[in-house]
C-alpha positions as CSV (number, residue, x, y, z in Angstrom):
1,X,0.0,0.0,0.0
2,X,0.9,3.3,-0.5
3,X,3.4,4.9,2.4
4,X,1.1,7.8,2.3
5,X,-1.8,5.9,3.3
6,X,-2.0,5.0,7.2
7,X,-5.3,3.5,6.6
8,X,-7.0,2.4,3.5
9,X,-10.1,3.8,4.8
10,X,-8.5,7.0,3.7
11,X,-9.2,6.1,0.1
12,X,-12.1,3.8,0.2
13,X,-14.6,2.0,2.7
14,X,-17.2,-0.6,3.3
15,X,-19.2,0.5,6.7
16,X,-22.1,-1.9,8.3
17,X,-24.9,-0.4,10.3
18,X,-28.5,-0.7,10.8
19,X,-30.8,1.9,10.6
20,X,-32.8,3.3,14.0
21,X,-35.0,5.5,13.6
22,X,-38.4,6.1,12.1
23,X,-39.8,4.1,8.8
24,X,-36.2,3.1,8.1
25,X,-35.9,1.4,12.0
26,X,-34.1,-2.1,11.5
27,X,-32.7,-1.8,7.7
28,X,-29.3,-3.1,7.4
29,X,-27.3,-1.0,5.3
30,X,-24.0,-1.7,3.4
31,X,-22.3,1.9,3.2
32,X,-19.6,1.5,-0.1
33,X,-17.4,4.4,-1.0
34,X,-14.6,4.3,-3.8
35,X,-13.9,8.1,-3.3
36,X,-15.5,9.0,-6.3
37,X,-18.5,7.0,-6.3
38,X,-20.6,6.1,-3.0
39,X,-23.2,3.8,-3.0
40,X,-25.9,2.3,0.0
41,X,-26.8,-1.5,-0.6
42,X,-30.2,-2.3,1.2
43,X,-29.3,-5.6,2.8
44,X,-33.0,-5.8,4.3
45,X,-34.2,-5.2,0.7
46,X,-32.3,-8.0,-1.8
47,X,-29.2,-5.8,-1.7
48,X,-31.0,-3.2,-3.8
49,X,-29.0,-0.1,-4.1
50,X,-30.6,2.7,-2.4
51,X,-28.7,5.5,-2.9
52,X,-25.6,6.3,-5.6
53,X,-23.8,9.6,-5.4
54,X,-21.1,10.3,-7.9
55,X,-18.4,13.2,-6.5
56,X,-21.0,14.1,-3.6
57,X,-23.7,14.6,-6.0
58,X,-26.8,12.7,-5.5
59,X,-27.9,10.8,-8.7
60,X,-31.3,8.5,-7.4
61,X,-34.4,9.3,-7.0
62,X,-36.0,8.8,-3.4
63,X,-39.8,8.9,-3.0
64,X,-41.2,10.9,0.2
65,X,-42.1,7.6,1.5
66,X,-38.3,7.4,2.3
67,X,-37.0,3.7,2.9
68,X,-39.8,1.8,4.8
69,X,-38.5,-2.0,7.3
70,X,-42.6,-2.5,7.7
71,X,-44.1,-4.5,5.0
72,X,-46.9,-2.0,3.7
73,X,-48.8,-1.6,0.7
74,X,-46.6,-1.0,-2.4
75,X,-47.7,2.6,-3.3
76,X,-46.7,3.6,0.6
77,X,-44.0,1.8,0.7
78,X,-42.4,2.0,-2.8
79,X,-39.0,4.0,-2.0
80,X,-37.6,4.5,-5.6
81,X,-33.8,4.2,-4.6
82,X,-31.1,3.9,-7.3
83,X,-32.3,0.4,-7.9
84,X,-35.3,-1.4,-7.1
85,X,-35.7,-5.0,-8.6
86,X,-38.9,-6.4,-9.5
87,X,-39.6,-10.0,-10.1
88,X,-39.3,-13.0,-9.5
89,X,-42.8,-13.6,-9.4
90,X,-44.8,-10.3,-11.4
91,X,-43.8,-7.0,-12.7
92,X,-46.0,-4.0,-12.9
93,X,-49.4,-4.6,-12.1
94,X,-51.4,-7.8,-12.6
95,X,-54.3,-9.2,-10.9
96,X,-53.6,-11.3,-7.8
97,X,-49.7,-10.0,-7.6
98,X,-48.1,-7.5,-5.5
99,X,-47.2,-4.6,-7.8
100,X,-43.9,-5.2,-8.8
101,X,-44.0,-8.6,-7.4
102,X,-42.1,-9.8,-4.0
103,X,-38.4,-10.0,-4.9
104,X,-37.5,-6.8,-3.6
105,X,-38.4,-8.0,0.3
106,X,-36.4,-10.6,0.3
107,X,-33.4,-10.1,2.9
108,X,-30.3,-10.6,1.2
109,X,-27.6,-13.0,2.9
110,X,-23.9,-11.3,2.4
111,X,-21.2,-14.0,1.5
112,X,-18.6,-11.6,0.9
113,X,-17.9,-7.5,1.3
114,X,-14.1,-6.4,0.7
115,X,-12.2,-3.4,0.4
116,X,-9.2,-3.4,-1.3
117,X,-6.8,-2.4,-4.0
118,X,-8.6,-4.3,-6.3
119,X,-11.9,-2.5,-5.7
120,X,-15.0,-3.1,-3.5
121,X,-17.0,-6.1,-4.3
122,X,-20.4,-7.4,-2.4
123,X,-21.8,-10.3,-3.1
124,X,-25.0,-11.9,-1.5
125,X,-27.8,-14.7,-2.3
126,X,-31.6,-13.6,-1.9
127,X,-33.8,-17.1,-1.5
128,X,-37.3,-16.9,-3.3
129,X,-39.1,-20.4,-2.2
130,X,-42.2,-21.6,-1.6
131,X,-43.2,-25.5,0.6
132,X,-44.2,-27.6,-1.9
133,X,-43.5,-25.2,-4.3
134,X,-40.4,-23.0,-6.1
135,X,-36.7,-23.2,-5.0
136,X,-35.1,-20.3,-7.0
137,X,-32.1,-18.5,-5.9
138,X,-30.2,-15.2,-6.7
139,X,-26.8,-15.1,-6.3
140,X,-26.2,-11.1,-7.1
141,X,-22.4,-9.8,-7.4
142,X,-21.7,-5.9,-7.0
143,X,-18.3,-4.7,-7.9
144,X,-17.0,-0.9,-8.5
145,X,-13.0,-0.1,-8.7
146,X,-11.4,2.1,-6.3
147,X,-11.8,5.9,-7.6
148,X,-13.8,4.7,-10.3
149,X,-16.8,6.5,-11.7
150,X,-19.4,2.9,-12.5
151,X,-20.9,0.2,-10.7
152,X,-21.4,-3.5,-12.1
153,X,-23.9,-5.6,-10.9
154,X,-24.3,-9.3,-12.1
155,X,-27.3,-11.6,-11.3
156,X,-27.0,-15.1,-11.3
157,X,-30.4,-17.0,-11.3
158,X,-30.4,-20.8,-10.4
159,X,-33.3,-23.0,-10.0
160,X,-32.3,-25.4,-7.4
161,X,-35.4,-27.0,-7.2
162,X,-37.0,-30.3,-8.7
163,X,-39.4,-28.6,-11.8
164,X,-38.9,-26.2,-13.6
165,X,-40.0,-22.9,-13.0
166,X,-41.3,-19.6,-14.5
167,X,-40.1,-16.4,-13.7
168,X,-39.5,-12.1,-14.6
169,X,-37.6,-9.3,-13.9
170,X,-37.0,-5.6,-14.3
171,X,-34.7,-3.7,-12.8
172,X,-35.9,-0.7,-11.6
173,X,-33.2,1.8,-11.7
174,X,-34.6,5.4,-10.7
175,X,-32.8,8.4,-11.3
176,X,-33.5,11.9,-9.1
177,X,-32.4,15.3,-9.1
178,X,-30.1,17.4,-9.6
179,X,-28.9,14.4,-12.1
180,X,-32.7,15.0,-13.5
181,X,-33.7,18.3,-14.1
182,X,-35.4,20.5,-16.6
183,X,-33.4,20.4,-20.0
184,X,-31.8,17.0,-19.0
185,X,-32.3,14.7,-22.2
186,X,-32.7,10.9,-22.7
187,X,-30.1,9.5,-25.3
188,X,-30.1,6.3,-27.1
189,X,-30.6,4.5,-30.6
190,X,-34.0,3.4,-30.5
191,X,-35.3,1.6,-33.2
192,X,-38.8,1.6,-32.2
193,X,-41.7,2.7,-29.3
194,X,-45.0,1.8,-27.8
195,X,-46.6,4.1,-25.4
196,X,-48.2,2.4,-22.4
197,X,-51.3,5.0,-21.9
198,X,-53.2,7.6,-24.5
199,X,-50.9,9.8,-22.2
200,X,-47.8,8.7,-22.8
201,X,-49.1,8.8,-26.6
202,X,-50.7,11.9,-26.7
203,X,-46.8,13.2,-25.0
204,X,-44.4,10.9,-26.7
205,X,-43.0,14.5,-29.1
206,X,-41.3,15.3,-25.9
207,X,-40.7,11.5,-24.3
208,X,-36.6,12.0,-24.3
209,X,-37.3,15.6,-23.2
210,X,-37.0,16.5,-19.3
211,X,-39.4,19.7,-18.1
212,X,-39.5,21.6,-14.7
213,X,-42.0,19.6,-12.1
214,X,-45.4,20.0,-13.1
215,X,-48.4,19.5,-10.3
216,X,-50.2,16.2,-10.4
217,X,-48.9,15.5,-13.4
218,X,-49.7,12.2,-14.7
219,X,-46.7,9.7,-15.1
220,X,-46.0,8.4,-18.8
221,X,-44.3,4.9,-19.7
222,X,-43.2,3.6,-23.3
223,X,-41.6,0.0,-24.3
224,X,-38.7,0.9,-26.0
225,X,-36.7,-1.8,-28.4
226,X,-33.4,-0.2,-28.4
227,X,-30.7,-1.3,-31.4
228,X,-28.0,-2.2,-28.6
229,X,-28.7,-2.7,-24.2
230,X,-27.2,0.9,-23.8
231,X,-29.2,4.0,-22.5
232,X,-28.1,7.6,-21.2
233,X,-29.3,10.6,-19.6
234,X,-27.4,13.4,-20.0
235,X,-27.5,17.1,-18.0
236,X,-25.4,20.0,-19.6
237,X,-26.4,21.8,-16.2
238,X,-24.1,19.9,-14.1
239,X,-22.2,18.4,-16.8
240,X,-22.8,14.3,-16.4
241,X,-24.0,12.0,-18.3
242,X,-25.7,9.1,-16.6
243,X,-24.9,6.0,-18.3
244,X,-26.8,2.4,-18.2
245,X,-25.4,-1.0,-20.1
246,X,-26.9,-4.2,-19.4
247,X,-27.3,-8.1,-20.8
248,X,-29.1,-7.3,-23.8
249,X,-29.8,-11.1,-24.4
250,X,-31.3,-11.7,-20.8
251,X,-33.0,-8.9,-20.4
252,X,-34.9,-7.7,-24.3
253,X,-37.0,-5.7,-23.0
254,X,-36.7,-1.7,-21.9
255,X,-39.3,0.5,-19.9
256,X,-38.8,4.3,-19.8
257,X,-40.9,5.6,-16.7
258,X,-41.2,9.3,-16.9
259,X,-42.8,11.2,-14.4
260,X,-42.6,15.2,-14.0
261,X,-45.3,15.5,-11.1
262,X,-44.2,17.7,-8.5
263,X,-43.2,15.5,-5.2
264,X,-42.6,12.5,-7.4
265,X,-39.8,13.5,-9.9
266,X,-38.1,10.6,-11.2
267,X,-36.8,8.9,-14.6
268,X,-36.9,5.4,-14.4
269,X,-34.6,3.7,-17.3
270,X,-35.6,-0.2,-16.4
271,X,-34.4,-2.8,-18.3
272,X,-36.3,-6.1,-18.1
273,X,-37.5,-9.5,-19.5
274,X,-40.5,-8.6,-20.7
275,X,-42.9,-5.8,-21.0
276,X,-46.1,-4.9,-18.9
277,X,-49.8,-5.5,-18.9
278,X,-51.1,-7.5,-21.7
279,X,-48.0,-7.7,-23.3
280,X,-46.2,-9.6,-20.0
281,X,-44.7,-13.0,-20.6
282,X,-42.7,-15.0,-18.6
283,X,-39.2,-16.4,-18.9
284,X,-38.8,-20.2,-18.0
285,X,-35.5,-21.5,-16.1
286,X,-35.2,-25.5,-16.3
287,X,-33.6,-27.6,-13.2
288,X,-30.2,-26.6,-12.4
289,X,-30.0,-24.2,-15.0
290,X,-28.3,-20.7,-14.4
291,X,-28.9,-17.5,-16.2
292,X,-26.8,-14.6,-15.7
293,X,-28.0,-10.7,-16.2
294,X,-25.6,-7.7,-15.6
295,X,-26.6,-4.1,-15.0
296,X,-23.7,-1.1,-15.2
297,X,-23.9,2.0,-14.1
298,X,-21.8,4.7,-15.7
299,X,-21.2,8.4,-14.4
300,X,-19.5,10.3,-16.6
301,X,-18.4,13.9,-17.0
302,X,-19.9,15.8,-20.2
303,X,-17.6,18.5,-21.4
């Protein structure tokens, strides 16, 4: 190590805690700084990220429902956070599901959380079973090198299990200002669109387009097939670009989330395996099969 270095928490750090106080009481939180990029893993929540700031500048979205231990319903509970997964068992709405499905509740178990030269890495394994029923497992890997400005994470899905089993998932990622803001624009190649709502359609001239918070605006979604699993938002005001990569093969399916309504201004860039409402179909994962996703998150100054 370097001999200027009396500690290499002076460069980077993984810090445990649990929260205690108020709707957050009892989360266990995974602190991880690279001294560029600092990011809180919700250990209560899957190991979702739930906040990523980039040179001390906050970059997710965080609803006013704030993180939440108790299990409420999804629309009081729902806390954004840089990601929240959806899956294994619904996404979006359907009819006898939790709203986003169940996934996201699942404690994680951590396996391993260093700090070193070679970066920070967490991995952890979230258990989705049922008696009688699935035996499905996610072993989920996050990795980010020391003063670097991007996060990896890789999912590994295995069905342990005796039958073979369906499944979804989307991953949530939810971005918040200042990294959104009026004048902020949505960049990728996109070969083609579907709005989810008249809304969305009667709005999609400006879908790429960030405005000022309006109130009680209505949200706006659209399926987007993109030409490669690579999506941006980029602000001239602060001069980043906000950069998300994924498995492209796992995961063919993208949802942009838009919404401008005052007290709930988010962008949510979610790529998934499969779309929403009528047009949601599930994935199938045989006995002792594995399939592997990535997300990466890129930060990035724009000159």
């Amino acid at each position: 190590m370097d001999g200027r270095i009396s500690n290499f928490q002076q460069v980077a750090s993984i810090r445990r805690y649990t929260l205690t106080e108020g709707r957050g009481k009892g989360l266990d939180v995974l602190d991880c700084d690279n001294g560029k990029i600092r990011f809180l893993l919700n250990v209560s929540k899957a190991c979702d990220i739930m906040q990523l700031y980039h040179e001390g500048q906050n970059m997710s979205f965080v609803s006013k429902n704030g993180f939440t231990k108790r299990e409420i319903p999804f629309l009081r509970r729902f806390e954004g956070g840089m990601l929240y997964t959806c899956g294994l068992d619904s996404v979006g709405g359907r009819d006898g599901y939790e709203l986003h499905g169940t996934l996201h509740n699942i404690p994680a178990e951590i396996v391993r959380a260093e700090c070193n030269e070679s970066g920070i890495v967490v991995e952890s394994i979230i258990r989705d079973t049922a008696l009688f029923g699935k035996n499905l497992v996610l072993k989920r890997k996050i990795f980010t090198e020391i003063s670097g400005d991007s996060i990896t994470l890789e999912d590994t899905l295995c069905n342990i299990g005796y039958k073979e089993e369906e499944y979804c998932l989307l991953y949530h990622i939810n971005v918040g200002y200042p990294m959104l803001d009026n004048g902020a624009k949505v960049i990728s190649d996109v070969e083609s669109y579907t709005p989810r709502t008249a809304w969305a359609k009667q709005n999609e001239a400006t879908m790429y387009a960030m405005n000022d918070a309006v109130p009680n605006q209505e949200e706006a979604c659209y399926f987007l097939k993109l030409s490669k699993p690579e999506i941006a938002l980029v602000n001239e005001k602060i001069g980043k670009k906000f950069t998300v990569s994924y498995s492209g093969d796992t995961l063919p399916h993208f949802v942009e989330w838009k919404s401008m309504a005052s007290g709930d201004y988010a962008l949510g860039l979610e790529p998934c395996t499969t779309e929403l409402d009528d047009r949601f179909t599930y994935k199938t994962i045989e006995v002792g099969e594995e399939i592997k996703f990535f997300v990466k998150i890129l930060i990035t100054k724009k000159s």
